[in-house]
NULUMRO-593817 format. One line per 10 residues: number of its first residue (from 1); their letters; for each residue x, y, z of N, C-alpha, C. Coordinates in pm, whole numbers, plus 50000, padded with zeros to 5 digits. Atoms other than C-alpha are relative to their C-alpha. Example, Ala and Ser with C-alpha at 12.3 -4.5 7.8 and 13.67 -1.06 7.14 Angstrom:
# residues 2
1	as	50089,49881,50000,51230,49550,50780,50090,50120,50000 | 49918,49881,49994,51367,49894,50714,49923,50109,50073
//
This chain:
# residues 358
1	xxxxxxxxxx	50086,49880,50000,50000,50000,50000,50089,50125,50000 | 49913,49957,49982,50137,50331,49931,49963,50136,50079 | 49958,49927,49880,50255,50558,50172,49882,50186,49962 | 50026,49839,50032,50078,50928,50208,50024,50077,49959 | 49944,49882,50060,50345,51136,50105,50045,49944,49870 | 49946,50017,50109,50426,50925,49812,49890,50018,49873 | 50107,49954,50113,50283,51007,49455,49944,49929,49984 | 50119,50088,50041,49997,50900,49320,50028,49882,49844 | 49997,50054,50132,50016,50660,49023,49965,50090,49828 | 50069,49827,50115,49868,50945,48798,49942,50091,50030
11	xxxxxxxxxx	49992,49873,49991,49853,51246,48787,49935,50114,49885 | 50083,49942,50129,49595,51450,48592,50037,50190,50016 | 49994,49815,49983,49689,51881,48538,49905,49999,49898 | 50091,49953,50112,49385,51976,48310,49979,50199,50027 | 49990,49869,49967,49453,52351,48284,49870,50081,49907 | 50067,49936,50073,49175,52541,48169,49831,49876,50049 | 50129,50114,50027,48876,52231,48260,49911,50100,50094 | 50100,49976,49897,48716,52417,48575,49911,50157,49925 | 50033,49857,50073,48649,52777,48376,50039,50061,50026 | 49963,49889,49915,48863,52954,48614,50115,50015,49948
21	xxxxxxxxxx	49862,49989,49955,49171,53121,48669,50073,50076,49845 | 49940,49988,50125,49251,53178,48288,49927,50098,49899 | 50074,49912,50106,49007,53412,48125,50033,50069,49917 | 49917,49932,50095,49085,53582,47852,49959,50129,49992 | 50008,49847,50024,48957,53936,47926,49918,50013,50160 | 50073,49955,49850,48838,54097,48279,49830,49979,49957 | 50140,49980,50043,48526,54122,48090,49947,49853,49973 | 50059,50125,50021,48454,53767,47987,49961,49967,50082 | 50071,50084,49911,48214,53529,48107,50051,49891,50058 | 49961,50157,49984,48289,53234,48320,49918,49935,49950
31	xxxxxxxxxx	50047,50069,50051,48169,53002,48136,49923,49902,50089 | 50023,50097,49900,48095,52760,48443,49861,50066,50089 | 50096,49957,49855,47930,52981,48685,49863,50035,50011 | 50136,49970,49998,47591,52924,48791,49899,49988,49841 | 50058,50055,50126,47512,52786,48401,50054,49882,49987 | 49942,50134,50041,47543,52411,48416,49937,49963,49907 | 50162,50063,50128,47239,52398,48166,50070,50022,49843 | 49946,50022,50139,47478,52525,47894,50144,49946,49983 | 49900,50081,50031,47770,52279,47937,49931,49855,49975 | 50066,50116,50050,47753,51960,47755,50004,49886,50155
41	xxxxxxxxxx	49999,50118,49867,47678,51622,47969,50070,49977,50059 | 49835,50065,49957,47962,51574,48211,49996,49884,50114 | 50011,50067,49887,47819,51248,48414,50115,49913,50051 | 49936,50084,49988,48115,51048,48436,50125,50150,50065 | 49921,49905,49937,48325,51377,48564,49915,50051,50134 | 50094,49968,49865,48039,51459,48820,49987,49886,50065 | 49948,50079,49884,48037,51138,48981,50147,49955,50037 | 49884,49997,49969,48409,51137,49001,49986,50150,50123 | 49981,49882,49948,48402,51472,49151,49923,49978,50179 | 50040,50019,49878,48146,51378,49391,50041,49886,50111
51	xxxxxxxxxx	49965,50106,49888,48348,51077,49552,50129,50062,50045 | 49884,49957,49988,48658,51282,49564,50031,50070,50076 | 49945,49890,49922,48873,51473,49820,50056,50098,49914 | 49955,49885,50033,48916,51800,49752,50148,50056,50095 | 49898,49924,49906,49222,51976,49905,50106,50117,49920 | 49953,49865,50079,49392,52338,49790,50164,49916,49958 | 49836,50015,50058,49758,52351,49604,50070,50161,50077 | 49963,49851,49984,49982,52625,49755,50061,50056,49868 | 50006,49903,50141,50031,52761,49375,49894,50009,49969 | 50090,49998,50073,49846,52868,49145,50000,50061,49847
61	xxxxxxxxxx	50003,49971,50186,49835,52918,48710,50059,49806,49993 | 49949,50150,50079,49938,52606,48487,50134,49978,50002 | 49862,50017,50025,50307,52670,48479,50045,49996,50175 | 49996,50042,49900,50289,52696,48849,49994,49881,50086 | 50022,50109,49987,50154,52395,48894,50094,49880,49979 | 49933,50043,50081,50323,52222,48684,50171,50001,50066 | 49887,49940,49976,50673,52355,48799,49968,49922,50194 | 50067,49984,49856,50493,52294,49159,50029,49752,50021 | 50006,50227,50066,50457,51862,49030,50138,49959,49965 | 49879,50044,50084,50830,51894,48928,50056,50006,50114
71	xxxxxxxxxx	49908,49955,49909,50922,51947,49263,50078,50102,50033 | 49909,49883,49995,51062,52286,49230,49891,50093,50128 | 50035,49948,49840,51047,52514,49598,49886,50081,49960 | 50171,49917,50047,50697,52660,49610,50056,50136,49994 | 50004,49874,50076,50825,53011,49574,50060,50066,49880 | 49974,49993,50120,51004,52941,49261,49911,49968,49913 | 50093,50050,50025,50700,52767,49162,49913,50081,49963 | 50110,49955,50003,50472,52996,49219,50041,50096,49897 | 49963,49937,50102,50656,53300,49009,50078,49919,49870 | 49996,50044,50155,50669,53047,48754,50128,49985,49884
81	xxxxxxxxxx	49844,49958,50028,51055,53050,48717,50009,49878,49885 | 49939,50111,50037,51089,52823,48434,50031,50053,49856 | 49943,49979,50114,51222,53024,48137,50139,49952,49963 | 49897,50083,50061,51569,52821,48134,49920,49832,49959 | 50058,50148,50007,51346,52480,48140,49979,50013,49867 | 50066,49990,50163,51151,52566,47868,50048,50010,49857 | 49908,49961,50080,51405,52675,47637,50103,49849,49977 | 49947,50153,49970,51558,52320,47751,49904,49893,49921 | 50094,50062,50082,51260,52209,47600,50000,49997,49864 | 49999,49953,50130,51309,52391,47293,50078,49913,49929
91	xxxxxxxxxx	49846,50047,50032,51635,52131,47242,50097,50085,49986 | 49878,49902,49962,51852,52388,47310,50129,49907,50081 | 49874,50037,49856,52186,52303,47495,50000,50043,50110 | 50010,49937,49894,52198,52371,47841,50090,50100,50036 | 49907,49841,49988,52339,52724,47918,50022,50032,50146 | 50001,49972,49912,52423,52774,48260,49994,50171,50032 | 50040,49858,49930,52266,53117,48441,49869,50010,50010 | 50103,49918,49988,51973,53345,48423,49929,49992,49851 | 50013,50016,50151,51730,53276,48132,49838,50098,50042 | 50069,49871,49934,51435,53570,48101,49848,49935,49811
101	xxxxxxxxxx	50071,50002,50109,51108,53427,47846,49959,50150,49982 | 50035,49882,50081,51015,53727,47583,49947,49969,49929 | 50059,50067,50113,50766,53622,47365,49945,50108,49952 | 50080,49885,50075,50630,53846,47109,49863,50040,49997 | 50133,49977,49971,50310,54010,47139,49915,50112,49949 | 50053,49863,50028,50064,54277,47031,49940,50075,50100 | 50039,49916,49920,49973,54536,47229,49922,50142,49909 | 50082,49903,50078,49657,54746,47136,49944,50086,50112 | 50105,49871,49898,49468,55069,47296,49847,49946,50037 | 50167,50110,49978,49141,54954,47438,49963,50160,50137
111	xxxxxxxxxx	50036,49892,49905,49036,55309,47605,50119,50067,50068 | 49932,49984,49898,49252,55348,47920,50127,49933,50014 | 49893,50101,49950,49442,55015,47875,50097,49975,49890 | 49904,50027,50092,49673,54853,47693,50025,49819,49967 | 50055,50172,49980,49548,54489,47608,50063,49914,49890 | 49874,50064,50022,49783,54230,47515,49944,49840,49887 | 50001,50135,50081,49738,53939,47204,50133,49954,50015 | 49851,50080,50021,50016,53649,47202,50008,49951,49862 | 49908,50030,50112,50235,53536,46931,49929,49878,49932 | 50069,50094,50019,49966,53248,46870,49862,50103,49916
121	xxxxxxxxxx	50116,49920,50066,49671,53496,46773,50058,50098,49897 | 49907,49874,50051,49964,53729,46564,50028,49868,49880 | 49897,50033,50037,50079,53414,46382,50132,50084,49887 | 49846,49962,50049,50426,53515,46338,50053,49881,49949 | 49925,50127,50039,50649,53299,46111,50129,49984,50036 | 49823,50004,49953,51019,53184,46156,50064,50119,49920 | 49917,49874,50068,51142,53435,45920,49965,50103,50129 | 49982,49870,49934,50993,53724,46077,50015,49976,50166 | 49942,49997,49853,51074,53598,46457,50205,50007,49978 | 49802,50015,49961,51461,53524,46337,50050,50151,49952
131	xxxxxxxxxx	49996,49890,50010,51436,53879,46212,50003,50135,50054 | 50020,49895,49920,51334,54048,46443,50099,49985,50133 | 49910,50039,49882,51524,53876,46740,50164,50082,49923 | 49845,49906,50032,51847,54041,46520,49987,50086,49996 | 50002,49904,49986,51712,54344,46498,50042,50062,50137 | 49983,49961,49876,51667,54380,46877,50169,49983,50036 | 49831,50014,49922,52030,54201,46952,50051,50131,49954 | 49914,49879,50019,52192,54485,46747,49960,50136,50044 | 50021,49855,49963,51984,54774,46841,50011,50013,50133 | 50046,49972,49868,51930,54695,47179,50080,49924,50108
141	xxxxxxxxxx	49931,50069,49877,52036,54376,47383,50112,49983,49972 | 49860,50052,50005,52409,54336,47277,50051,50111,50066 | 49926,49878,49923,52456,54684,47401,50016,49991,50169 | 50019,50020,49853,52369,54542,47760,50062,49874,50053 | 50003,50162,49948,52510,54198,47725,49932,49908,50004 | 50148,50115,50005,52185,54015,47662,50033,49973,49859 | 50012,50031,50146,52105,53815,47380,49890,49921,50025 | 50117,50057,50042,51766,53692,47244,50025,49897,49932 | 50001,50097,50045,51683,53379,47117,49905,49990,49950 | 50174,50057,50018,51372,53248,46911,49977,49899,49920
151	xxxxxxxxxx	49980,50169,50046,51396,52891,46842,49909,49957,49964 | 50135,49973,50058,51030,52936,46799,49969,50107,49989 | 50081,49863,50041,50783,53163,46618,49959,50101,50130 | 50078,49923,49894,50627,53254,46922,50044,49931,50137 | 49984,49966,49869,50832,53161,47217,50140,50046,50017 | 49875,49924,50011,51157,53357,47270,50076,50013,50160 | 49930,50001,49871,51432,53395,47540,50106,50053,50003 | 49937,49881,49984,51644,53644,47651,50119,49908,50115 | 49896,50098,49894,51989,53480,47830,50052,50183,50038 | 49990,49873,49921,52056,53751,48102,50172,49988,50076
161	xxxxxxxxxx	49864,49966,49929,52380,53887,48316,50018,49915,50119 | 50041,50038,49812,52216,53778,48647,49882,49966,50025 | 50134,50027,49924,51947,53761,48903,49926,50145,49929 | 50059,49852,50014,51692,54032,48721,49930,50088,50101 | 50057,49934,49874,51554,54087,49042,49881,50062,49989 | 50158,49986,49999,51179,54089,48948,49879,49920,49984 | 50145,50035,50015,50830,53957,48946,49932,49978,49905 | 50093,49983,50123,50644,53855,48650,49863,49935,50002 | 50104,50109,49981,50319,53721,48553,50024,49931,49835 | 50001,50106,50139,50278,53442,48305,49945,50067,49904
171	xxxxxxxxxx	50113,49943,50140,50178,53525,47949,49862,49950,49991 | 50133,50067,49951,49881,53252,48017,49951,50092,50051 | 50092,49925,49872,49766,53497,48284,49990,50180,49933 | 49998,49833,50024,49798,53844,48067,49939,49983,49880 | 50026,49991,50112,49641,53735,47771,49893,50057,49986 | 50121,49972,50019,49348,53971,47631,49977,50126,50139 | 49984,49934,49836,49386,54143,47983,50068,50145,49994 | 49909,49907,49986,49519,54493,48039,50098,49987,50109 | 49868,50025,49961,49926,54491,48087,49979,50065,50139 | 49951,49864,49886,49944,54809,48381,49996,49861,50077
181	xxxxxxxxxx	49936,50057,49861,49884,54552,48667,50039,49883,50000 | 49967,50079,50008,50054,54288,48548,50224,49997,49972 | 49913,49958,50080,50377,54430,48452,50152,49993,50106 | 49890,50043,49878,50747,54342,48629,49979,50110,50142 | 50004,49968,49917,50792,54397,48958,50117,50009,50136 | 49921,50055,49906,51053,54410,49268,50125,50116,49953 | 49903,49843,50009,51378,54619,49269,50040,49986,49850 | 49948,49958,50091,51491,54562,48919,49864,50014,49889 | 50171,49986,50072,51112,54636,48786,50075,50156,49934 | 49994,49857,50078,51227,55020,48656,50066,49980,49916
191	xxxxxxxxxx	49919,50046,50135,51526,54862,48425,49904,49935,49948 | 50145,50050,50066,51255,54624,48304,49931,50017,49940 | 50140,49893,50077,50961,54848,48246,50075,50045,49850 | 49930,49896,50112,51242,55076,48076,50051,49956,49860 | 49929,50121,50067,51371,54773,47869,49842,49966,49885 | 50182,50021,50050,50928,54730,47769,50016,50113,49904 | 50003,49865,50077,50955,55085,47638,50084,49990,49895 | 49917,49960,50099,51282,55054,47448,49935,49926,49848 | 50052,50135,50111,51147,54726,47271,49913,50046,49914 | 50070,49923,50086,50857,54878,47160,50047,50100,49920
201	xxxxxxxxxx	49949,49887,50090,51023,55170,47016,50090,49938,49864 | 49879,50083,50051,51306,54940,46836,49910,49924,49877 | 50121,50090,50108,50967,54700,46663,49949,50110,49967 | 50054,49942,50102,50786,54999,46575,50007,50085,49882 | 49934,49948,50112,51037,55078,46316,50040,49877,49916 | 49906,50108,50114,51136,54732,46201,49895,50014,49886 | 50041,50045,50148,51082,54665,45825,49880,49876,50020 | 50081,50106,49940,50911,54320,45975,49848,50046,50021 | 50142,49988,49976,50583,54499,46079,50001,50125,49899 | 50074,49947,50134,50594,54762,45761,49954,49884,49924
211	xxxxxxxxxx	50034,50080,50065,50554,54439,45576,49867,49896,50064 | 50158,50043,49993,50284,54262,45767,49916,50159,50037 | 50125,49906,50044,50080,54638,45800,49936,50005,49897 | 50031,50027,50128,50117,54589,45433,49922,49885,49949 | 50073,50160,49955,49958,54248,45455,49844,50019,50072 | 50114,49989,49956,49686,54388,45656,50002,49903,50158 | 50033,50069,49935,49807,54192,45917,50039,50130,50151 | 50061,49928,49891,49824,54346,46331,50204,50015,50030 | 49898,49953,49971,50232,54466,46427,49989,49907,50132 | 49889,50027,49885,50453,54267,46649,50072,50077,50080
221	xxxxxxxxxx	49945,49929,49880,50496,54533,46918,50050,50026,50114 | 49996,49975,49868,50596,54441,47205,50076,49854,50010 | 49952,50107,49940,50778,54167,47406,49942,49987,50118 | 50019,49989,49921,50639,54033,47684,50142,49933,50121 | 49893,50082,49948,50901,53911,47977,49946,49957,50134 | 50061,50088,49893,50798,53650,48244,50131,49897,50037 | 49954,50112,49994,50944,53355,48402,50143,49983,50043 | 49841,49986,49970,51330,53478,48501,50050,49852,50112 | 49919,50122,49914,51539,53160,48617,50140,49922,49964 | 49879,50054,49999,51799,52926,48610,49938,49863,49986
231	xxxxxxxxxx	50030,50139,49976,51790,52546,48524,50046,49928,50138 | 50008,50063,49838,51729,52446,48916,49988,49836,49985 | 49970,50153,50015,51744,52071,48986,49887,49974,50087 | 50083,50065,49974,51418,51958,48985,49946,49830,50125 | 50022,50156,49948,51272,51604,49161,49861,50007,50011 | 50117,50000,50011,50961,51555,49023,50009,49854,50030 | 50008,50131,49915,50779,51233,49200,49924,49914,49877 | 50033,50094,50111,50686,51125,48834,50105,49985,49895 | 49879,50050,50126,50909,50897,48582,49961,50000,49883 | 50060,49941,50133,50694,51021,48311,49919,50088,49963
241	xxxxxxxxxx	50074,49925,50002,50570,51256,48154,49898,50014,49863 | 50055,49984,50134,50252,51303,47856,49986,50177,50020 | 49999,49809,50012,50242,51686,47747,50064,50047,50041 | 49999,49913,49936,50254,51948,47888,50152,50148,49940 | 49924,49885,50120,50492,52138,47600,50145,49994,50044 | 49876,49984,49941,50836,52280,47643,50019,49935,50104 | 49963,49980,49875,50831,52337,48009,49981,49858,50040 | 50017,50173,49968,50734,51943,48054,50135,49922,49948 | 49875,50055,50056,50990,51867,47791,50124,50007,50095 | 49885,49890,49933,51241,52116,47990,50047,49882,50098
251	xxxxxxxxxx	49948,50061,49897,51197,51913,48284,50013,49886,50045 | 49934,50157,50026,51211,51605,48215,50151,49958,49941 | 49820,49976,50057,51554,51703,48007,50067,49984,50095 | 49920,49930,49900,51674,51844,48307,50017,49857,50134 | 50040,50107,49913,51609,51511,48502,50025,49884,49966 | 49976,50086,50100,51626,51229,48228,49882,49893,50037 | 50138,50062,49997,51248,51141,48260,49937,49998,49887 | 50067,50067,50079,51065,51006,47987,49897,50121,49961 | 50116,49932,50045,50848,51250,47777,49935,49973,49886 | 50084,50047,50066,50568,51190,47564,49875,50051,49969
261	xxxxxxxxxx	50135,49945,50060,50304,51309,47360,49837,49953,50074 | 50105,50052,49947,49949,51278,47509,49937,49904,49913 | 50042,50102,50102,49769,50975,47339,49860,50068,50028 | 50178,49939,50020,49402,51011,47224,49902,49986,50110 | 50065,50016,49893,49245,50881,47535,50060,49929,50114 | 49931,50002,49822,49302,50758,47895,50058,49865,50003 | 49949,50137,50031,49349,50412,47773,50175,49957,50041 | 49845,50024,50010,49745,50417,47735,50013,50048,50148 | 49915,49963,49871,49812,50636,48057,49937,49877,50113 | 49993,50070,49866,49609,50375,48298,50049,49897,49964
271	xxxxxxxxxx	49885,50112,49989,49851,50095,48172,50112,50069,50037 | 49901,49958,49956,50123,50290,48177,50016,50069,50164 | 49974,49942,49827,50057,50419,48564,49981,49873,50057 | 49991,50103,49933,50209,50211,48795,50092,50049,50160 | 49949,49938,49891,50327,50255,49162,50115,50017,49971 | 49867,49954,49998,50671,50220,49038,50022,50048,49909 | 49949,49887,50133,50651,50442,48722,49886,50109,50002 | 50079,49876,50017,50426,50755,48828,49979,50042,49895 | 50017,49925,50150,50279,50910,48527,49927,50120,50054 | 50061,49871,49996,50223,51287,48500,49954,50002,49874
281	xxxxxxxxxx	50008,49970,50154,49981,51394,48214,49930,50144,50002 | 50093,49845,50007,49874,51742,48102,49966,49993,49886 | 50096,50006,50115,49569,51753,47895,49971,50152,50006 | 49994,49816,50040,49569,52115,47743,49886,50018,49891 | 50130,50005,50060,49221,52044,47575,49905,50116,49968 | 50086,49945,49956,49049,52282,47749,50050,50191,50023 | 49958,49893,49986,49295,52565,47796,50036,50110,49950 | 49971,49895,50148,49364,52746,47466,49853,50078,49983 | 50138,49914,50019,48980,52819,47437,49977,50072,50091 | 50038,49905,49913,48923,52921,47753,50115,50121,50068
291	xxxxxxxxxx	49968,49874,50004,49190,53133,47768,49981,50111,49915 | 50060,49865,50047,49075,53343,47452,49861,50002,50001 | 50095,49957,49996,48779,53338,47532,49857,49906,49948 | 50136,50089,50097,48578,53059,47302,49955,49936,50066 | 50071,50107,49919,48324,52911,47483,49983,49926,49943 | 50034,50115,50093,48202,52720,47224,50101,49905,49970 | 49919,50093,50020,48510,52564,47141,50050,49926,50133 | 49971,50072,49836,48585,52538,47546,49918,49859,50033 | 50114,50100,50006,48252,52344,47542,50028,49871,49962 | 49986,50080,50174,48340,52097,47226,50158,49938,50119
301	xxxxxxxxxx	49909,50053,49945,48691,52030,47463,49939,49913,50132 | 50047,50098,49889,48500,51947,47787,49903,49846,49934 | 50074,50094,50076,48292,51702,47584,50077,49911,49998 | 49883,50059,50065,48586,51574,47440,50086,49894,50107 | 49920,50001,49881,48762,51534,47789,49887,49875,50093 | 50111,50076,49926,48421,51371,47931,49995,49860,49902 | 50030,50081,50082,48409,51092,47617,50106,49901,50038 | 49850,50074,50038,48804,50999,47604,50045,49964,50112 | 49945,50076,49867,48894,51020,47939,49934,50022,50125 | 50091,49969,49884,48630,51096,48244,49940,49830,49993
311	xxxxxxxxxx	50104,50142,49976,48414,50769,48136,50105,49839,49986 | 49977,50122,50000,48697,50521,48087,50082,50066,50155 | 49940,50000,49841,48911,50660,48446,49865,49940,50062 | 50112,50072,49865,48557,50589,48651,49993,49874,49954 | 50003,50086,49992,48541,50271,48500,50144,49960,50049 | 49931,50051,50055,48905,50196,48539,49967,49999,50209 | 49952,50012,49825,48881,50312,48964,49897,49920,50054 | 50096,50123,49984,48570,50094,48996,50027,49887,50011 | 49923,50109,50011,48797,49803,48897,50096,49997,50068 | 49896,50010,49951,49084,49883,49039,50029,50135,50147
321	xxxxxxxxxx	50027,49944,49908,48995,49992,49403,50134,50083,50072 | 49854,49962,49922,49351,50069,49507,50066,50138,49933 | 49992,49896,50098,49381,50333,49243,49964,50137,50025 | 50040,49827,49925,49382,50681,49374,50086,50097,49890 | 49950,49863,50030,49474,50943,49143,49975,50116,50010 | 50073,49883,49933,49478,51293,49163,49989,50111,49894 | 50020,49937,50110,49357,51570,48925,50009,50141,50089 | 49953,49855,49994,49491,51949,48911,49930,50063,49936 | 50095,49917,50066,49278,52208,48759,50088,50114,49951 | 49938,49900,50068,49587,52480,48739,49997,50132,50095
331	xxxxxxxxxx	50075,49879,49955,49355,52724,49007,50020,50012,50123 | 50030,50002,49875,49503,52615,49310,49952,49885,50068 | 50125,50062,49990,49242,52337,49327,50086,49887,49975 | 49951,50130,50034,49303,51964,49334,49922,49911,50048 | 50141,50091,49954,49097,51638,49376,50062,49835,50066 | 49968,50152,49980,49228,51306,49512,49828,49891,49977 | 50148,50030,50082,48947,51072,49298,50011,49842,50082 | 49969,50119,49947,48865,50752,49413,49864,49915,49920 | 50116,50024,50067,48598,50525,49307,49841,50031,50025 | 50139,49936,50010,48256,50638,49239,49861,49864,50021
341	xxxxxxxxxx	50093,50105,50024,47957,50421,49325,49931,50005,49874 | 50043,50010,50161,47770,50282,49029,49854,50070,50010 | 50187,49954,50036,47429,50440,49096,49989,50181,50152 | 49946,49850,49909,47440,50841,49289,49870,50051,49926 | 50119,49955,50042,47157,51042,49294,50033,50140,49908 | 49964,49894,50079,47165,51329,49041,50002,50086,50054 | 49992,49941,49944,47139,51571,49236,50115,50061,50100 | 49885,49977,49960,47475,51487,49422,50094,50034,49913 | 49900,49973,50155,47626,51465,49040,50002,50187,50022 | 50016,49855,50094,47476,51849,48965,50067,50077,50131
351	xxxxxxxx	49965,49870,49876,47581,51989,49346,50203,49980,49954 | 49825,50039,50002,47973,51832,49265,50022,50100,49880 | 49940,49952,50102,47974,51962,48934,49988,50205,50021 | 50017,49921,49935,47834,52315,49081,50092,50079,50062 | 49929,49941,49942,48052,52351,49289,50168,49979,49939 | 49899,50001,50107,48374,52247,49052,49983,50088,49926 | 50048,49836,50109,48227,52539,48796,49963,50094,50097 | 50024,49931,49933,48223,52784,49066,50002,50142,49947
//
């Protein structure tokens, strides 16, 4: 039998499933709250929910989490320090120091604010990211000792001097959102900011966005910068990992744990979870929509999530009583699941699911 503090056999992060935490504009709707009448059927996730311990996470976002499951100290965790991982992810070589994510972004007027699209809603191509990353080195970061990287279209990384000595928030968490209160923080927050300003000034001359204005398409203005760290030495309590992108890749690199694409349904991960090969999986189904905003497509994922893998896990913990895994939401929130009786009155289903869509 295994011990309390040891991991669970699997390990579910579904970032984006509950409706929370991720919205894509102050103004959007939660999709969840107090409207269960317009999410599709989720009975095989509502009687899971309702046999399950609940108990909080001291983080909270997806990369927190995540970073939080890898074993890294909850207050590196929580500011989301994993811009050397990720970049580790990228297949990069490992660079020893300070690594600073910059991903490209648009930044538009919205009244008062200043509201932020990512490099995913912009698509940018490799040309114009390897273009622009030289522009900046020569105009800007070689003069300081920095140098940019963009190994992808849309995720970029800035290898730094040092400790930058600030605060960021995730790009997940600024998307659609106005920048002002999100924006570095801590004593080296005024180089920073000042560093926000130059950037912009530097892109809104490149040749790169005369040619997509010309295009009709929206200017690559801005950099955002999150995530300042160092490749720290993880000990995540899982020997595998499905998803969860770079930063999964990163840290499994960084560790020499097993990474792997998510398979189509839950099938593969409950063979592959076993007390002596923990499996972590992050299903990112749910999290792209509901961070910009698409309910409809958010919808069409929970569905998706309820078909492939909600109705074969309750059958699988039904069978296999010893089977405790535990599911992450991304919000803070977490569930230790266990098995569900075969017959629950609906009513306990609609109060579980209720209170999960809060």
């Amino acid at each position: 039998m295994r011990g309390a503090d040891e991991p669970p056999a699997l390990t579910l992060l579904i970032p984006g499933l509950s409706g929370t935490g991720e919205r894509a504009s102050d103004a959007a709707p939660e999709p969840g709250e107090g409207r269960l009448a317009d999410l599709p059927p989720l009975p095989a996730l509502g009687s899971l929910l309702a046999a399950a311990t609940a108990f909080p996470v001291p983080v909270s976002g997806p990369e927190a989490t995540l970073l939080h499951l890898s074993g890294i100290p909850q207050e590196r965790a929580q500011d989301a320090a994993c811009a050397a991982f990720c970049r580790l992810g990228e297949g990069r070589a490992p660079v020893d120091g300070w690594w600073l994510c910059a991903d490209p972004v648009h930044l538009r007027v919205d009244f008062d604010r200043l509201v932020l699209s990512d490099g995913e809603a912009l698509a940018v191509t490799g040309a114009e990211a390897a273009a622009l990353a030289a522009e900046l080195n020569e105009r800007l970061f070689h003069l300081d000792g920095l140098e940019l990287e963009a190994p992808s279209p849309t995720r970029w990384y800035l290898r730094l001097t040092g400790d930058p000595q600030i605060r960021t928030c995730a790009l997940s968490s600024v998307v659609g959102r106005d920048v002002a209160p999100c924006l570095p923080e801590g004593p080296g927050a005024r180089v920073w900011r000042t560093r926000l300003n130059e950037v912009q000034m530097v892109l809104h001359m490149s040749p790169v966005n005369e040619a997509r204005a010309a295009r009709g398409l929206a200017p690559i203005n801005g950099l955002w910068f999150w995530g300042p760290g160092t490749v720290a030495a993880p000990s995540p309590g899982w020997s595998r990992v499905f998803g969860g992108g770079v930063l999964a890749q990163g840290v499994a690199a960084a560790t020499g744990r097993s990474h792997e694409p998510v398979p189509d349904s839950a099938a593969a991960l409950l063979t592959a979870a076993s007390a002596d090969r923990p499996v972590l999986a992050v299903l990112d189904h749910a999290r792209v929509p509901m961070l910009h905003g698409d309910t409809v497509r958010w919808r069409e994922a929970l569905a998706a999530l309820e078909r492939d893998w909600f109705v074969a896990l309750r059958a699988h913990l039904r069978e296999v009583r010893s089977f405790h895994p535990v599911l992450y939401t991304g919000d803070g929130r977490a569930w230790r699941l266990r098995a569900p009786p075969r017959w629950r009155r609906r009513a306990t289903i609609h109060s579980a699911l209720r209170n999960f869509f809060r």
